[in-house]
C-alpha positions in Angstrom: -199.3 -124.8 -135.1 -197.2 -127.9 -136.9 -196.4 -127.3 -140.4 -198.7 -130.0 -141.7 -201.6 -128.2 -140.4 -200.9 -124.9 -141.8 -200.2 -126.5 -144.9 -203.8 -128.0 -144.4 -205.3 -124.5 -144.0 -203.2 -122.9 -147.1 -204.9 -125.8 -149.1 -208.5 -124.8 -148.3 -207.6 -120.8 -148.5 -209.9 -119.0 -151.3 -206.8 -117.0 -152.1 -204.4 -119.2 -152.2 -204.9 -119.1 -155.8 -203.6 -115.2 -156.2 -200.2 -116.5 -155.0 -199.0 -117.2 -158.6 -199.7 -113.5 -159.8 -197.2 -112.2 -157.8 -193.5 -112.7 -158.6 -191.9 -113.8 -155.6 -187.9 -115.4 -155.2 -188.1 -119.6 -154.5 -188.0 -120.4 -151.2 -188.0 -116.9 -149.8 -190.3 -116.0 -147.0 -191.4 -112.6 -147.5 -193.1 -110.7 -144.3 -192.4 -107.2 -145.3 -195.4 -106.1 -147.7 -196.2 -103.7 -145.0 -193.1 -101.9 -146.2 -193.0 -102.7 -150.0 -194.9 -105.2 -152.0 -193.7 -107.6 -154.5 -194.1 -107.1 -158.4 -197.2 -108.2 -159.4 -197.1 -110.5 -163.3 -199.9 -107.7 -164.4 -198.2 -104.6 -162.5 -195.0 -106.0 -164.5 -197.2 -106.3 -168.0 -198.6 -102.5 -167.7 -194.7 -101.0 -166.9 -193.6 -103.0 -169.9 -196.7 -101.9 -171.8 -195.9 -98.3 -171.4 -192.3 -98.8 -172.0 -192.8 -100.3 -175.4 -195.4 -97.2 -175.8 -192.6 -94.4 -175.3 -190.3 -96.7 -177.5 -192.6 -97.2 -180.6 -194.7 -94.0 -180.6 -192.8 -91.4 -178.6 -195.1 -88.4 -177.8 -197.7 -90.1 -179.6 -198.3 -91.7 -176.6 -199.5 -89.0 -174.2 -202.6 -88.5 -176.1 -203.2 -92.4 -177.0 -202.6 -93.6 -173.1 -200.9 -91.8 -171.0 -203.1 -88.8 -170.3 -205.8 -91.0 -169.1 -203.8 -93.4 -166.9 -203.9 -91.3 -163.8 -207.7 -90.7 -163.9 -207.5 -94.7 -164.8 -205.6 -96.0 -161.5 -207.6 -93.4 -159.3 -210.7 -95.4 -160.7 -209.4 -98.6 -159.9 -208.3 -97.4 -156.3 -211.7 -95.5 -155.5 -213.9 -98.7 -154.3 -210.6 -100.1 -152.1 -211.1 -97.1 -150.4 -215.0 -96.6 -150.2 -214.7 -93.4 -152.5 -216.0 -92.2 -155.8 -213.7 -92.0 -158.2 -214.0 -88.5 -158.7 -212.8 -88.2 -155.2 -209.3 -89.6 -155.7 -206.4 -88.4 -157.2 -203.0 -90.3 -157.4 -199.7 -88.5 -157.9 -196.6 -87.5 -156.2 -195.7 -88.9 -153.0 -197.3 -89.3 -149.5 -195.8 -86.7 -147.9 -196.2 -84.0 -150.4 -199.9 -84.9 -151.0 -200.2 -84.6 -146.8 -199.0 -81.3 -147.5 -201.1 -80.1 -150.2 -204.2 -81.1 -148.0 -202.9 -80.3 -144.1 -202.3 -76.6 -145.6 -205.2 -76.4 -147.3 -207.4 -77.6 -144.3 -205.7 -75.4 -142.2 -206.2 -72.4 -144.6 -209.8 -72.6 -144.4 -210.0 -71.7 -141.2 -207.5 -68.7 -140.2 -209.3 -68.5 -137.1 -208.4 -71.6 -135.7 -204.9 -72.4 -134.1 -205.0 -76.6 -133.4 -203.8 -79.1 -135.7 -204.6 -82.6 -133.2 -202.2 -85.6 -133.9 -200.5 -88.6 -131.9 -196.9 -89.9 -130.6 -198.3 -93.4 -132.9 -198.5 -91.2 -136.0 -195.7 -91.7 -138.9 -192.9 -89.4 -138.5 -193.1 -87.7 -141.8 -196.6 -87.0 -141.2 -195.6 -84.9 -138.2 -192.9 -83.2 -139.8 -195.1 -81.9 -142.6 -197.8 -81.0 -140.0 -194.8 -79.1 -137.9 -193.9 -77.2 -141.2 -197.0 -76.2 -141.7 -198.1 -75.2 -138.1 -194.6 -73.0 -138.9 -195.6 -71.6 -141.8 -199.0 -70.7 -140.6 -198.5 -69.5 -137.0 -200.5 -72.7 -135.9 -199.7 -74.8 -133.2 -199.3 -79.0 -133.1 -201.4 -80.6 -130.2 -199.4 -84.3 -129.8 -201.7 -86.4 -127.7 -199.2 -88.9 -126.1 -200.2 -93.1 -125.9 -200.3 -94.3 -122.2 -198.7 -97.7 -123.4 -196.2 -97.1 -126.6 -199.2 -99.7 -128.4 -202.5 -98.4 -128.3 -203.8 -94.9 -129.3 -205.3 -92.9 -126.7 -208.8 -92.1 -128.8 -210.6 -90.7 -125.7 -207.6 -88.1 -124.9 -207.2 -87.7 -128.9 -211.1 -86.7 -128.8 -210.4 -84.8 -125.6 -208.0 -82.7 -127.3 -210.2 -81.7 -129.9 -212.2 -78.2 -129.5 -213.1 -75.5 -131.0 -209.8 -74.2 -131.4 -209.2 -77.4 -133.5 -208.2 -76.8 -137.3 -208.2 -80.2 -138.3 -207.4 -83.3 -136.9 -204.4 -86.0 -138.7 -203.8 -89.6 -137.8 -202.9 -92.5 -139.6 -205.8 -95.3 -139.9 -202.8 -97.7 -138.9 -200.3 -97.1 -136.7 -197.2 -97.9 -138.7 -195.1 -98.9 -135.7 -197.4 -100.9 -133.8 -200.3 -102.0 -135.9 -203.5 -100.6 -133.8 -206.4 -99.8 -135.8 -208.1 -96.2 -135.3 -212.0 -96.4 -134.9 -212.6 -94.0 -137.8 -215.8 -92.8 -138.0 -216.1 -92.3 -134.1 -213.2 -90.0 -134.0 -214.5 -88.6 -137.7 -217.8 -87.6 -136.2 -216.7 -86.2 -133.0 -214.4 -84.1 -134.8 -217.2 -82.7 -137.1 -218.9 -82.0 -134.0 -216.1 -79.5 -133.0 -216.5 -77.9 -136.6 -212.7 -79.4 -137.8 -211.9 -81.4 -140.3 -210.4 -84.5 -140.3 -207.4 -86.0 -142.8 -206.6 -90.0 -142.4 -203.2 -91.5 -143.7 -204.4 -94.5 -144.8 -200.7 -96.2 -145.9 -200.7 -98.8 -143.7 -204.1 -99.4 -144.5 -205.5 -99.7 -147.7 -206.0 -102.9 -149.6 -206.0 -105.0 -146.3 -208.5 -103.2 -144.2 -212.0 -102.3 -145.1 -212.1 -98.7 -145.6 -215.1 -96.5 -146.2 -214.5 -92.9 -146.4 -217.4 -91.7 -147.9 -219.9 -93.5 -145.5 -218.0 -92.7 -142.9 -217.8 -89.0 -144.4 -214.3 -88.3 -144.0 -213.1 -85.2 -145.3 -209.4 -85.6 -146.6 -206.9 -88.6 -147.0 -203.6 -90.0 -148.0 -202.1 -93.3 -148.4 -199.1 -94.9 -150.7 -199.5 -97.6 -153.4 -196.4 -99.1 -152.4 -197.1 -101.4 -149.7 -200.3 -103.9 -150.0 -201.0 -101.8 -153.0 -198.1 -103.3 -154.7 -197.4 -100.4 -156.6 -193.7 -100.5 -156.4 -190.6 -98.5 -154.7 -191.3 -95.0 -154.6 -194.8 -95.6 -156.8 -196.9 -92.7 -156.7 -199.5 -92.0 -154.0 -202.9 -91.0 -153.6 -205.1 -88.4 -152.1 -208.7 -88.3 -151.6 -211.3 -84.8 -151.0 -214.8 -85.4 -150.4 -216.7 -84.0 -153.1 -218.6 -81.4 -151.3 -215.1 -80.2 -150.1 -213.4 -80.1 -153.4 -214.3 -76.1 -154.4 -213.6 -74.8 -150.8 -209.5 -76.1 -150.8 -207.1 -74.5 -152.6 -203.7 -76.3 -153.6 -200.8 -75.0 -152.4 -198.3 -76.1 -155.1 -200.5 -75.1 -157.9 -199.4 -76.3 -161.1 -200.3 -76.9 -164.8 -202.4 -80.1 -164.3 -204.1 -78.5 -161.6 -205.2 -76.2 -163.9 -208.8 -76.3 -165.2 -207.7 -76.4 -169.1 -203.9 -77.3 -168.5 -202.6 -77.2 -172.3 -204.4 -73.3 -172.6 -200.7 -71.6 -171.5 -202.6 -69.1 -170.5 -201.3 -66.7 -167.4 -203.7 -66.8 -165.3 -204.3 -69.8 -163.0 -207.7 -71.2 -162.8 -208.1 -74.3 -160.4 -209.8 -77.4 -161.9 -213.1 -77.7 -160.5 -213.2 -81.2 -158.9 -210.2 -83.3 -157.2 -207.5 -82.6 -160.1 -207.4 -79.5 -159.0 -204.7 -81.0 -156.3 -202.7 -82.5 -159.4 -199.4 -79.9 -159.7 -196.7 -81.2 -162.3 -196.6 -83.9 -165.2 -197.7 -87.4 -164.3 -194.9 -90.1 -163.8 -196.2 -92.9 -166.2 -193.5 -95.4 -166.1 -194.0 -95.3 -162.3 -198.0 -95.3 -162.5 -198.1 -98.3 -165.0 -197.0 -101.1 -162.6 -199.6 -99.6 -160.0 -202.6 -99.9 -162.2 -201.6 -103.9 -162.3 -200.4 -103.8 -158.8 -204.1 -102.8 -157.6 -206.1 -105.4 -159.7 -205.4 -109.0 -157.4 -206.8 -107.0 -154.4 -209.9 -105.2 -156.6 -210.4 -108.8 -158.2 -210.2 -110.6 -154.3 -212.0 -107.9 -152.5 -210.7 -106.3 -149.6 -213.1 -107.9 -146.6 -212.0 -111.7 -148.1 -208.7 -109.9 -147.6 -209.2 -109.1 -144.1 -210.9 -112.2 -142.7 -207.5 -114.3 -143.8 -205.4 -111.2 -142.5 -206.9 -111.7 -139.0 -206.9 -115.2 -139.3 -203.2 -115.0 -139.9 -202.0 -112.3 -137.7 -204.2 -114.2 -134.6 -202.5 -117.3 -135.1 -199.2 -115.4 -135.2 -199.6 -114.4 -131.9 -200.4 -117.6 -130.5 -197.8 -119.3 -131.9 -195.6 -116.0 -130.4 -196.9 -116.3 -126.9 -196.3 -120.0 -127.1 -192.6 -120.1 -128.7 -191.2 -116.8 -128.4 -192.3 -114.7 -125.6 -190.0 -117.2 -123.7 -186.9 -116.0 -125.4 -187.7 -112.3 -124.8 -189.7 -111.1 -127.4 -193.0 -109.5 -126.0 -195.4 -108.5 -128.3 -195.8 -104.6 -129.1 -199.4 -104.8 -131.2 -203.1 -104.6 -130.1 -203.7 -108.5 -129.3 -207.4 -107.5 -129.8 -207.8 -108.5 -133.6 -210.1 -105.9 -134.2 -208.1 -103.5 -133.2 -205.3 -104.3 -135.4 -204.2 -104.1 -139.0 -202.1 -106.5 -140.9 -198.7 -106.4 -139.6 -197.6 -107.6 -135.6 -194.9 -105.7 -133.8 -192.4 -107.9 -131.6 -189.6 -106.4 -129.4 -186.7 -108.0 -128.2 -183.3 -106.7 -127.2 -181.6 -107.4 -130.0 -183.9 -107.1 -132.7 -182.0 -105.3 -135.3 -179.1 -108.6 -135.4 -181.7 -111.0 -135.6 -183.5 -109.4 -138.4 -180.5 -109.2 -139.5 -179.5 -112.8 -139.2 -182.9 -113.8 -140.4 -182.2 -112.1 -143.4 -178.6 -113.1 -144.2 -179.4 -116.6 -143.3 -182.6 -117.8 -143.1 -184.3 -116.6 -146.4 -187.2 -114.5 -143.9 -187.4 -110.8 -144.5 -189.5 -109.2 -141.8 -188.3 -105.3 -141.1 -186.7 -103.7 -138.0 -187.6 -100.0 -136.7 -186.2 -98.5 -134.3 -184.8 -98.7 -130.8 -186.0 -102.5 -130.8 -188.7 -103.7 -132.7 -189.2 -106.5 -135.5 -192.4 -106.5 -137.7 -194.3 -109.1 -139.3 -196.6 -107.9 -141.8 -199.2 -110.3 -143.3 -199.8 -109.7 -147.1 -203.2 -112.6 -147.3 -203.1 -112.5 -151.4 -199.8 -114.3 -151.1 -198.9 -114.6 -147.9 -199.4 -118.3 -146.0 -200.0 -119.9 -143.0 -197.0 -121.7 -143.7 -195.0 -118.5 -143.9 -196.1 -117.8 -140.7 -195.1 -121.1 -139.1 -191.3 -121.2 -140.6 -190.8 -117.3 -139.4 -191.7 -118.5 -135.8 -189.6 -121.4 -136.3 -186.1 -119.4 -138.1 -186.8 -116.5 -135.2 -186.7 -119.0 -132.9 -184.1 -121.1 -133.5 -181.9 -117.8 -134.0 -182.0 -116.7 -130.5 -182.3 -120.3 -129.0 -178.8 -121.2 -131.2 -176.9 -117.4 -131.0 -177.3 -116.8 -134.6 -177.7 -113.2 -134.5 -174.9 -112.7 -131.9 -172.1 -111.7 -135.4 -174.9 -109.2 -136.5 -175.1 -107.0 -132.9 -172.5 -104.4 -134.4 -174.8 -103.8 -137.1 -176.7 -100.7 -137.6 -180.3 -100.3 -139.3 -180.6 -100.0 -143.3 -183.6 -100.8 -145.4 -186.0 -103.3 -144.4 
């Protein structure tokens, strides 16, 4: 693809227009949103909102904002992720949120020993569902990939029986891309009497998710990524409603009680999803998610997904035309539909030339380990032009020895 025509197709993109509400650095190519997204002008407007709140009125503010924010963002998440909003909490962090709902799965059902997961699964995920299986006297059932790329869904099903507690996988695989076919492994699950929890991280806001047509039980996700909540923002969970009075919360906490400012002794669980809320609400760090959300809520997520295939499919043409001959090989699904919105390359030495790419060519894609580059494809302001000069700077990189200075380096973040 020249330049000139993926400057042609940026000019007749629906969404080009939601470039200009993010706040990106001139001349920067920016392929990391699968890792953190940029500031959003609106995400920015709500953090300096609450700010000048807490300056001006103190306390005062809980009760005239602040109290309602989280129940405010978990409405404006709820139709990105096919849920009601009284099925969505957001809080605390990924991992911890995993937690609450892997222990509470697995507590519901003392009699059975599996928790079913994969070698594609994000590592955190597995080292909460290890602590658990620990804690519980349960055991972790790791069902392997044949290739490194795709999940193995008929051995993942395979592996589910009766013995099966509850089944955890993320919607996206964060390494490689591939794209879980959720209800199918949903309903076969159900079918074994487990449950099933989803990360959706990798996921949501690029991907059309529907969890309560596709009646999943439990899930997680960050805001941080295509969410554009910001470093570290707080992350959400999800319980199906008909779940929410059979789970208890394992960290139970004041605003998981179900009158929180009572002080009374006794704990009494919320009735509905707050009930998974433990400790205080971060504001400052909610604010810039509640304008972070609003471009995708405003472009809709399946406009969003028909540019992210269109751009990721063109990416790997243009890698199997340029690249592949200077020993990259591609480590994603190539089937579209099996794939979210990020492409996995591996080359020798790709830690130096994301490095070098970095350093010296104004492209930021990320690097995970032992040799692996991604490109992830953010539609709302990501371009096909974007896509064209990182295929051009990687290239030109390897062809010219650019990255050779960087091969003493050693990974940091992206």
């Amino acid at each position: 693809m020249t330049l000139d025509h993926a400057r042609r197709l940026d000019a007749a993109d629906p969404l080009a227009s939601f470039r200009t509400r993010f706040l990106l650095p001139e001349g920067l190519t920016y392929l990391d949103g699968n890792s953190l997204g940029p500031l959003t002008i609106s995400g920015r407007d709500a953090l300096a909102a609450a700010t000048e709140r807490w300056s001006r009125r103190l306390i005062g503010g809980w009760n005239e904002d602040w109290i309602a924010m989280a129940s405010r963002v978990a409405a404006r998440l709820a139709p990105l992720l096919g849920a009601l909003e009284e099925e969505v909490l957001i809080g605390s962090d990924t991992s911890t949120n995993l937690f609450r709902l892997a222990h509470a799965a697995a507590e519901i059902a003392p009699d059975r020993t599996d928790i079913v997961t994969d070698d594609l699964n994000f590592p955190s995920d597995r080292y909460v569902l290890e602590g658990i299986a620990k804690g519980l006297g349960r055991r972790v059932q790791v069902v392997r990939s044949t290739d490194g790329i795709h999940a193995d869904e008929g051995a993942i099903m395979g592996e589910i029986t009766d013995r099966t507690s509850f089944v955890c996988l993320s919607m996206v695989a964060y390494r490689t891309g591939y794209l879980y076919d959720v209800p199918t492994i949903t309903d076969h699950a159900h079918r074994h009497g487990a449950l099933v929890l989803w990360d959706l991280s990798h996921a949501a806001g690029v991907v059309p998710i529907h969890l309560d047509a596709w009646k999943v039980d439990l899930a997680v996700g960050c805001t941080y990524k295509y969410l554009n909540g910001g470093p570290g923002a707080p992350a959400y969970l999800y319980v199906r409603r008909d779940l929410q009075g059979r789970l208890r919360n394992p960290v139970q906490g004041w605003f998981g009680h179900a009158d929180p400012f009572s002080m009374v002794e006794d704990y009494a669980p919320s009735p509905g999803v707050r009930r998974f809320s433990s400790g205080t609400p971060p504001i400052l760090s909610l604010a810039p998610v509640d304008g972070g959300v609003q471009p995708t809520v405003e472009a809709g997520v399946a406009r969003v997904r028909e540019k992210s295939v269109a751009l990721t499919i063109a990416f790997v043409e243009e890698v199997e035309r340029i690249l592949v001959s200077l020993g990259f090989s591609i480590q994603s699904p190539c089937d579209p539909a099996r794939r979210g919105s990020h492409v996995s390359l591996g080359h020798p030495y790709a830690l130096a030339v994301s490095r070098c790419l970095v350093a010296e060519r104004a492209v930021v894609p990320d690097f995970r380990p032992p040799n692996v580059l991604r490109f992830g494809f953010a539609p709302l302001y990501n371009r096909f032009e974007d896509m064209v000069r990182a295929i051009e700077q990687t290239a030109e990189v390897v062809r010219t020895g650019a990255y050779e200075p960087y091969l003493a380096a050693r990974p940091f973040v992206p």
